[in-house]
GUROBA-467950 format. One record per residue: x, y, z of N, C-alpha, C in turn. Coordinates in pm, whole numbers, padded with zeros to 5 digits, always signed. Atoms other than C-alpha are relative to their C-alpha. Example, Ala and Ser with C-alpha at 12.3 -4.5 7.8 and 13.67 -1.06 7.14 Angstrom:
<nodes>
+00089-00119+00000+01230-00450+00780+00090+00120+00000-00082-00119-00006+01367-00106+00714-00077+00109+00073
</nodes>
This chain:
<nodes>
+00036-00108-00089+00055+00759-00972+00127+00060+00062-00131-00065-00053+00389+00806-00775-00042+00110+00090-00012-00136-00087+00289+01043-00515+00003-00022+00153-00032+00028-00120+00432+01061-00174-00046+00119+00073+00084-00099-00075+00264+01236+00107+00109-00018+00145-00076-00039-00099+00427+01328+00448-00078+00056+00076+00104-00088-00081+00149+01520+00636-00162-00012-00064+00111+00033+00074-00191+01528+00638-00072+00116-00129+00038-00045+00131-00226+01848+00415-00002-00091-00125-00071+00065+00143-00017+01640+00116-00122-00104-00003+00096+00099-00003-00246+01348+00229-00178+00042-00132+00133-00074-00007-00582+01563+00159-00005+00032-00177-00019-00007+00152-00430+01660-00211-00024-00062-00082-00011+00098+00072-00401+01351-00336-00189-00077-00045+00152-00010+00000-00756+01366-00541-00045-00163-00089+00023+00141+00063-00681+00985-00702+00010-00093+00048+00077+00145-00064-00790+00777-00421-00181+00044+00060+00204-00012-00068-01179+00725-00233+00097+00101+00133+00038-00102-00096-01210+00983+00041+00041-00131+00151-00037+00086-00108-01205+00661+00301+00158-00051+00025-00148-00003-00002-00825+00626+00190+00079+00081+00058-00088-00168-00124-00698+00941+00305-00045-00012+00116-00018+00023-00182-00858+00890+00631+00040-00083+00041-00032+00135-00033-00708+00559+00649+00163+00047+00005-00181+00002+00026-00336+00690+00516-00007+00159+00124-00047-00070-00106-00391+01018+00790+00003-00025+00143-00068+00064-00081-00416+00729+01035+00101-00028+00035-00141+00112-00001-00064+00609+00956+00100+00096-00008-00076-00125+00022+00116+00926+00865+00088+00049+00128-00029-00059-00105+00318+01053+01162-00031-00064+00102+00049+00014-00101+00157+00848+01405+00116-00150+00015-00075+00127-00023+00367+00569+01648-00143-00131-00033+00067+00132+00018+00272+00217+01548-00040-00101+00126-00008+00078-00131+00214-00066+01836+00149-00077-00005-00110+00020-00104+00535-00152+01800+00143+00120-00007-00077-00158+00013+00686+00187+01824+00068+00066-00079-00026-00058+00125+00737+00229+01486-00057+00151-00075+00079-00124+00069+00661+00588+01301-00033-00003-00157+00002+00026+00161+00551+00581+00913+00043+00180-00022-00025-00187+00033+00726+00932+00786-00066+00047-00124+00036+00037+00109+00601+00853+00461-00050-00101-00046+00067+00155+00053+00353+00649+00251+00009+00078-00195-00037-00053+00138+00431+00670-00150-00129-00072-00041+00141+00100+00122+00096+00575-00369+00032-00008-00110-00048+00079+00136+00197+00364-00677-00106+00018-00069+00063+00053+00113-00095+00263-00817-00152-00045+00080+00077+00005-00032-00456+00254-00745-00108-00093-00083+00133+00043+00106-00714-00046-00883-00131+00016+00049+00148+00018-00004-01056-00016-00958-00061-00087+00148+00014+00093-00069-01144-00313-00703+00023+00058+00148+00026-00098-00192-01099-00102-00368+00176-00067+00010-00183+00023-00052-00652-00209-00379+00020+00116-00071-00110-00109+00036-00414+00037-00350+00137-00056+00046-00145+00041-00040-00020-00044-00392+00078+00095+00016-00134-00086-00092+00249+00176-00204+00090-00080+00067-00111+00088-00087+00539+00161-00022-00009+00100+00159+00046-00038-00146+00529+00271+00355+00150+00050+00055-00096-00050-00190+00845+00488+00569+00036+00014+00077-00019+00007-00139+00906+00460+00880+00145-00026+00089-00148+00015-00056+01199+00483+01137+00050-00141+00037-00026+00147-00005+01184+00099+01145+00044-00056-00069-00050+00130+00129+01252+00018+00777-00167+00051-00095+00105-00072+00135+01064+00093+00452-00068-00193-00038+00018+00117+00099+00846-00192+00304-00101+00042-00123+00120-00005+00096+00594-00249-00018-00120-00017+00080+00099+00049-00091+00230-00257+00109-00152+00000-00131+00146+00016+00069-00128-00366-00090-00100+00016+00155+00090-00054-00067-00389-00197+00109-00131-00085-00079+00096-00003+00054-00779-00262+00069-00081-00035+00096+00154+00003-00048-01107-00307+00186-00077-00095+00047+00105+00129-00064-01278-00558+00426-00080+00068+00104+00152-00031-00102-01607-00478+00609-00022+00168+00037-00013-00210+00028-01577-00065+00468+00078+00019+00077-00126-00020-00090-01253-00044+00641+00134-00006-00061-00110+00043+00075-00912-00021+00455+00083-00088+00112-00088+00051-00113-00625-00254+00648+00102-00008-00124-00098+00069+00091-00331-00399+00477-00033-00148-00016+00032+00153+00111-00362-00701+00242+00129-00097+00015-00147+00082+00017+00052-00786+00241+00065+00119-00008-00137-00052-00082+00376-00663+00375+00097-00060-00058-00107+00074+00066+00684-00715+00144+00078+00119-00011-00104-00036+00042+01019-00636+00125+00030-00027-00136-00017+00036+00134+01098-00813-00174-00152-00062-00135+00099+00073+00080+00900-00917-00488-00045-00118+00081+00073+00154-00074+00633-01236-00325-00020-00062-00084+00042+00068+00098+00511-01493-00500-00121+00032-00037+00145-00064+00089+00220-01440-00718-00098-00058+00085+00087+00041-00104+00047-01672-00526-00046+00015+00118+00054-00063-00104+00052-01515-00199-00062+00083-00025+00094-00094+00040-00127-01221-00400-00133-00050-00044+00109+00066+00024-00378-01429-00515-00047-00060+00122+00100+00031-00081-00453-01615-00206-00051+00139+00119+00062-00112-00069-00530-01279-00053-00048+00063-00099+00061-00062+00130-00703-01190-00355-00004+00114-00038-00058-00142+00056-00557-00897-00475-00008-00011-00158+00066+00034+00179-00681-00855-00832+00141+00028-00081-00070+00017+00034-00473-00901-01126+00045+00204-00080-00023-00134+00046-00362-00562-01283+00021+00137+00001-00059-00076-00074-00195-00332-01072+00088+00101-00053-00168-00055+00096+00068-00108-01247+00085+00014+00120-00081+00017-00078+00357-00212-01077+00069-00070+00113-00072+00124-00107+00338-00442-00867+00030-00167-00061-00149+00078+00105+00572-00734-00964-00024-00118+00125+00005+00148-00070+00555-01121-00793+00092-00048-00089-00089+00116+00040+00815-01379-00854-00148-00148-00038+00030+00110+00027+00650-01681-01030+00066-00122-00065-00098+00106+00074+00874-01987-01056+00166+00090-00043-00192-00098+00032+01201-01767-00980-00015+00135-00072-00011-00129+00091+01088-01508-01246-00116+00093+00058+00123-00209-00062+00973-01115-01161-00089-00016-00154+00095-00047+00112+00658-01065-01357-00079+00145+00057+00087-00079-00011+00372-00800-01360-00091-00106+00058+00112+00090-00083+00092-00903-01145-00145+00055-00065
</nodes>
């Protein structure tokens, strides 16, 4: 996917997520965080079937990776990484397997997740 949004027009464009996503990413867009962080930008990687979406997130705090998704019809975040995680922290937050792009260390080595 690769598409980075900055406002909520750009947000509104983006016609390859659910409708509850964009109101979830024109929560985060521009707005301070609780700890007075701003997101300037959220980039969408890669969207699975299964209600996850993988991006990376902007902000005047520091950029990280982020797996979004869906508990109780509500998007939140799933996991917060700087670097490749272990596969296993994706799994015990059950983030399904087949993402394009997102990458875990298993046993030292970067794979596809």
């Amino acid at each position: 996917m690769g598409v980075t949004v900055t406002s909520a027009a750009e947000i509104d464009a983006v016609a390859a997520v659910p409708d509850s996503f964009r109101t979830f990413l024109r929560s985060r867009v521009g707005v301070e965080d609780e700890a007075g962080c701003t997101v300037t930008s959220i980039t969408i990687k890669a969207s699975h079937a299964d209600g996850y979406v993988f991006g990376a997130e902007d902000s005047d705090c520091g950029d990280s990776q982020v797996v979004w998704g869906i508990t109780e019809n509500q998007w939140h975040y799933v996991v917060v990484f700087l670097e490749p995680m272990p596969c296993s922290d994706l799994t015990q937050n059950s983030v399904p397997t087949g993402t394009p792009g997102l990458r875990c260390t298993d046993n030292g080595e970067a794979r596809d997740y």
